[in-house]
C-alpha positions as CSV (number, residue, x, y, z in Angstrom):
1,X,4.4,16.0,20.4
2,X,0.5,15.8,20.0
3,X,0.8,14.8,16.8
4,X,3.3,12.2,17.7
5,X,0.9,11.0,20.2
6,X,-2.0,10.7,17.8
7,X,-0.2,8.7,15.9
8,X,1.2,6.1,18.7
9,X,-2.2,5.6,19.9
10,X,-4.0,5.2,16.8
11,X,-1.3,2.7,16.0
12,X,-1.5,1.0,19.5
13,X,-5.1,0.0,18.0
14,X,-4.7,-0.8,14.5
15,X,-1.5,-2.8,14.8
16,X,-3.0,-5.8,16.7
17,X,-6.1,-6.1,15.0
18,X,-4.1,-5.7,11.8
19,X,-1.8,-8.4,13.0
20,X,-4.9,-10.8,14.2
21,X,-6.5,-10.3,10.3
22,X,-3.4,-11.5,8.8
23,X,-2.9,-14.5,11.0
24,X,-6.6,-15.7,10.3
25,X,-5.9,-14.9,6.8
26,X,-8.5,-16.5,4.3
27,X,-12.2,-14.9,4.0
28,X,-11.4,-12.5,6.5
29,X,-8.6,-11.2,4.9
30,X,-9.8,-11.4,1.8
31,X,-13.0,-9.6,3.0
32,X,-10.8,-7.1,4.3
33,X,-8.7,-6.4,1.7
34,X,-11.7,-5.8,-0.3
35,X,-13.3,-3.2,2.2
36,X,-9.8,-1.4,2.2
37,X,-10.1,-1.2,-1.7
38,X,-13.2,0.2,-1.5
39,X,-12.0,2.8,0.9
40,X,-9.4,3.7,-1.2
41,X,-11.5,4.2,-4.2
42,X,-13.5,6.9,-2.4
43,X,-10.8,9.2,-1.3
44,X,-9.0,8.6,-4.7
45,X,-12.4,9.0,-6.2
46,X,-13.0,12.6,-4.3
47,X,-9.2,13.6,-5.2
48,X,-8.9,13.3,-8.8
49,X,-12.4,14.1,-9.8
50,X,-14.2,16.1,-7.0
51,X,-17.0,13.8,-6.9
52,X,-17.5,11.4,-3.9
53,X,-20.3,9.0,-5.7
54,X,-20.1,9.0,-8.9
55,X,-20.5,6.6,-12.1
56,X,-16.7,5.6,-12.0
57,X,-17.1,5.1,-8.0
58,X,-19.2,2.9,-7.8
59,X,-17.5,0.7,-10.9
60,X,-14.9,0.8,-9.7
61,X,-15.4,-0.4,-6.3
62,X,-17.5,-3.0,-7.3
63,X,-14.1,-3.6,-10.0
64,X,-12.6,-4.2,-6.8
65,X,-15.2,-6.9,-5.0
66,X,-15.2,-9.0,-8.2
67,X,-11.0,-8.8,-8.4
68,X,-10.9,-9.8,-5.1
69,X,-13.2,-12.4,-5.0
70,X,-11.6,-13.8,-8.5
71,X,-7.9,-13.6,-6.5
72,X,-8.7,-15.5,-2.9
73,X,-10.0,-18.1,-5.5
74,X,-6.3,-18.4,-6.8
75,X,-6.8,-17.0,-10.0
76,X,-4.4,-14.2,-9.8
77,X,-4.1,-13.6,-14.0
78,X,-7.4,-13.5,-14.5
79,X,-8.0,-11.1,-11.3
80,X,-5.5,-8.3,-12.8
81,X,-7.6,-8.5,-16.5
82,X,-10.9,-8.2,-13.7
83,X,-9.2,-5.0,-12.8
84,X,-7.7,-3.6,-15.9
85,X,-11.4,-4.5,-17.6
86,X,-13.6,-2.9,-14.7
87,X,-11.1,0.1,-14.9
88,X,-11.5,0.6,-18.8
89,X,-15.4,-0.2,-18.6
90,X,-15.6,2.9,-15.2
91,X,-13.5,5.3,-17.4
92,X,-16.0,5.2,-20.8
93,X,-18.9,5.6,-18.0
94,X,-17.0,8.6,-16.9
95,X,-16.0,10.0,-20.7
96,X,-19.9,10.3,-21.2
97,X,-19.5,13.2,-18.7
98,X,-17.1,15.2,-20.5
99,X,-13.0,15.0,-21.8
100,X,-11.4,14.0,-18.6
101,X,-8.0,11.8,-17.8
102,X,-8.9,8.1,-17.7
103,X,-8.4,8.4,-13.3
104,X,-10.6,5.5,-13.2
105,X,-8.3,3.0,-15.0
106,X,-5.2,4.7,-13.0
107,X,-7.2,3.7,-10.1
108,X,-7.8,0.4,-10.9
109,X,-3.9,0.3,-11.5
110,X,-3.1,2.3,-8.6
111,X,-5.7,0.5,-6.1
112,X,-7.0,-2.4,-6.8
113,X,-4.0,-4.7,-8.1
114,X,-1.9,-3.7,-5.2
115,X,-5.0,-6.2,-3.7
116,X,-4.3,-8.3,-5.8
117,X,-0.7,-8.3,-4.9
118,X,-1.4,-8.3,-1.3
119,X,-3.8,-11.4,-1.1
120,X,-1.1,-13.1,-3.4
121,X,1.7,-13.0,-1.1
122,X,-0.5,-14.1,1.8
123,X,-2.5,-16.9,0.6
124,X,0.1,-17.7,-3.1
125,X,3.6,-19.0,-1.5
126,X,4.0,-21.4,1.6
127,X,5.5,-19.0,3.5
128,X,2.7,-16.1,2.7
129,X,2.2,-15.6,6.5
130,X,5.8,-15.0,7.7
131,X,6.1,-12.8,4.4
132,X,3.1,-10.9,4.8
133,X,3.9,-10.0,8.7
134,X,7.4,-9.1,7.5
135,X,5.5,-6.8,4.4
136,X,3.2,-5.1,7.2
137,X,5.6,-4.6,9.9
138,X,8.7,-3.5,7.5
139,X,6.5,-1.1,5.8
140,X,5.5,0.3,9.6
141,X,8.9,0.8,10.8
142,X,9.8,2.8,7.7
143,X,6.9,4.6,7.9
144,X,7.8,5.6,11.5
145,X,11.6,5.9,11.0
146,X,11.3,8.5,8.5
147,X,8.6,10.1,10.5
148,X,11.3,10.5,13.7
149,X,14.0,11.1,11.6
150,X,12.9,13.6,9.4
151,X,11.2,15.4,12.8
152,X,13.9,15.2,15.0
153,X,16.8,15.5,12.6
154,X,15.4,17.2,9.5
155,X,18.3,18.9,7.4
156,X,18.4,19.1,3.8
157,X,14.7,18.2,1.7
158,X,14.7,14.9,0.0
159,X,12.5,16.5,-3.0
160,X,11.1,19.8,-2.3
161,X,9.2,20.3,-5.2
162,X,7.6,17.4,-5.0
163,X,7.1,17.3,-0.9
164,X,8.3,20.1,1.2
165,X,8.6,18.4,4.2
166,X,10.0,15.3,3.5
167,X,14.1,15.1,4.5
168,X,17.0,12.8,3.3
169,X,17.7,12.2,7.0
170,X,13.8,11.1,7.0
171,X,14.1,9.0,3.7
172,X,17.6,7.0,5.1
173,X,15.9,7.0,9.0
174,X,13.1,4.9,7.2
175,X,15.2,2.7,4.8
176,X,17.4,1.7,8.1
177,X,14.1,1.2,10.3
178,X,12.9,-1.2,7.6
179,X,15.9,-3.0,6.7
180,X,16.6,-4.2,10.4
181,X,13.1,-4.9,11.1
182,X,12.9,-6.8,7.9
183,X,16.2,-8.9,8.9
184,X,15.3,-8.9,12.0
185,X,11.8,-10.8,11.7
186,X,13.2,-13.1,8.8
187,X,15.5,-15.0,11.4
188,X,13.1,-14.7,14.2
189,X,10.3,-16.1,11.8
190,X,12.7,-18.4,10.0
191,X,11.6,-17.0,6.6
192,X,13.2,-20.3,4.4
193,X,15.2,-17.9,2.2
194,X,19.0,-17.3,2.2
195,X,20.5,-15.1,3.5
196,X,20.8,-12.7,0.3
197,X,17.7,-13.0,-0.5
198,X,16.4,-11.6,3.1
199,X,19.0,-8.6,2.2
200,X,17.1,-7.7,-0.5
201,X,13.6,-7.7,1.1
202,X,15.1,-5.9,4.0
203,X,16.4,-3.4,1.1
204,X,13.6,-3.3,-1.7
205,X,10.8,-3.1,0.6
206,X,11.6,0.1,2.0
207,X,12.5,1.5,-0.7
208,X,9.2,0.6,-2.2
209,X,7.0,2.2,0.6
210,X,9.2,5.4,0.2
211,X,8.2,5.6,-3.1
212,X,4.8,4.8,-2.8
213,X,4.7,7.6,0.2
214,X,6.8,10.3,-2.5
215,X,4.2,9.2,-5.2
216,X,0.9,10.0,-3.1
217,X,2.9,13.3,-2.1
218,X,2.6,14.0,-5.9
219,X,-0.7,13.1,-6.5
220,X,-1.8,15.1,-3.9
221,X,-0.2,18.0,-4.8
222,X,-1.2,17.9,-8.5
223,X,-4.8,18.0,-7.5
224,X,-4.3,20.2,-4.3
225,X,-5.1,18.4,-1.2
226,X,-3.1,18.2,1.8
227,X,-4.8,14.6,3.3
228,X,-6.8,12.3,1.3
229,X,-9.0,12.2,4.7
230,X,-9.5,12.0,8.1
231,X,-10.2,8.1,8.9
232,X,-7.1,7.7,11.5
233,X,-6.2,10.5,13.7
234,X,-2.6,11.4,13.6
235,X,-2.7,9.5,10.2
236,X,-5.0,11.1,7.3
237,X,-7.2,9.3,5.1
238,X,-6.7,5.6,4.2
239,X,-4.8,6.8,1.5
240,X,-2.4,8.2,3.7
241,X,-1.9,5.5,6.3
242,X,-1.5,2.8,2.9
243,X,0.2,4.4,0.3
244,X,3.6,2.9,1.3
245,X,2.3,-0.4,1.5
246,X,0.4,-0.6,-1.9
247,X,3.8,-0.2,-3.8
248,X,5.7,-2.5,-1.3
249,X,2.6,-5.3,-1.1
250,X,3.5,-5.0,-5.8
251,X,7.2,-5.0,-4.9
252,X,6.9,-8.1,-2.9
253,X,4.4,-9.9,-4.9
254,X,6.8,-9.4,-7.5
255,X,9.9,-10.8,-5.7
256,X,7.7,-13.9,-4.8
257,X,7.4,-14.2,-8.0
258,X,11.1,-14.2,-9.6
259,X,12.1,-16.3,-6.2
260,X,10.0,-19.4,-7.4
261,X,10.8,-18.8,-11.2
262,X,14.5,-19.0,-9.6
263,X,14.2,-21.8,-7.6
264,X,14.8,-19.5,-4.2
């Protein structure tokens, strides 16, 4: 129950101001986007190669500024190269230490076009406001339905190799948590798609954010770390609190993508 606490409150906070950055949208949300980015680079940074400031780091994250700046300019094609290049270029920095796994690039994979991907869908489509409350709030309600679920039901483990704790109950509490709030704000919002369409957000999305949730499960347990950090109490690291939303902001971007290639 503490821990359940911790977590209302610090979302009590977060949640509105969250809510108020995405409504002003445009420098501010570009600005923090970038910050996030940055934030996320660190931990990663720490996880996979034990070193809070180093070469790669600060490459990266500065990958990250110039991506972001290049994408609230509109110039999303040439912002994924900025990342893919700044990536490649803070990975040689890093082989000059030593044989290692190119983690910077996977960052800049990982990271930093998942920006990319969420200042799309805010600032690309006509409708990036109502979609990107519907990406933030869908992505919260199946982060806290499988949280409940998987507490106060639990049952049989979802994938226990990969994360011990983590239930089917918890992985279907989530999926339904996001697929009513996700249907649920698309008619209050009048999101202009049909019907179908809104199915498949309400349906994708979670599914993305429990995947992006099992995947930083992984990552963490290949390199032995229980939370990335401490930045929100009740929460972890940053890390923590976004991995959900860094494969559903992709999944989304992507969706907005076929639905104008269709004509939707």
């Amino acid at each position: 129950m503490r821990g359940l606490w911790r977590r209302v409150l610090t979302a009590a906070v977060l949640i509105p101001l969250a809510v108020l950055i995405v409504v002003l949208g445009g420098r501010i949300y570009s600005a923090v986007i970038a910050f996030m980015a940055i934030l996320l680079i660190f931990e990663w940074t720490r996880m996979v190669d034990g070193a809070e400031f180093s070469r790669g780091f600060y490459t990266l994250s500065l990958t990250a500024i110039v991506t972001v700046f290049v994408a609230a300019s509109g110039l999303y094609g040439w912002a994924i190269l900025s990342a893919l290049v700044g990536g490649g270029l803070a990975t040689l920095m890093e082989a000059r230490r030593g044989p290692s796994v190119p983690w910077a690039l996977a960052g800049a994979v990982y990271l930093v076009i998942p920006a990319i991907a969420a200042l799309y869908v805010r600032h690309g489509p006509e409708e990036g406001l109502i979609l990107t409350i519907l990406l933030f709030f869908t992505v919260w309600a199946t982060d806290s339905g499988a949280y409940l679920a998987g507490c106060y039901i639990g049952g049989p483990k979802l994938w226990p190799s990969l994360s011990p704790r983590k239930t089917w109950a918890g992985a279907l509490g989530g999926a339904l948590s996001g697929l009513i709030t996700a249907l649920v704000l698309g008619l209050l919002l009048r999101l202009p798609v049909p019907m179908g369409a809104l199915v498949a957000l309400g349906l994708i999305l979670p599914f993305a954010a429990i995947i992006g949730d099992l995947l930083e499960s992984a990552l963490k347990r290949v390199f032995g770390v229980k939370d990335t950090g401490a930045a929100f109490p009740g929460h972890g690291g940053v890390l923590d609190r976004l991995d959900g939303f860094i494969v559903a902001a992709v999944a989304l971007a992507l969706l907005v993508l076929f639905g104008q290639y269709a004509g939707l």
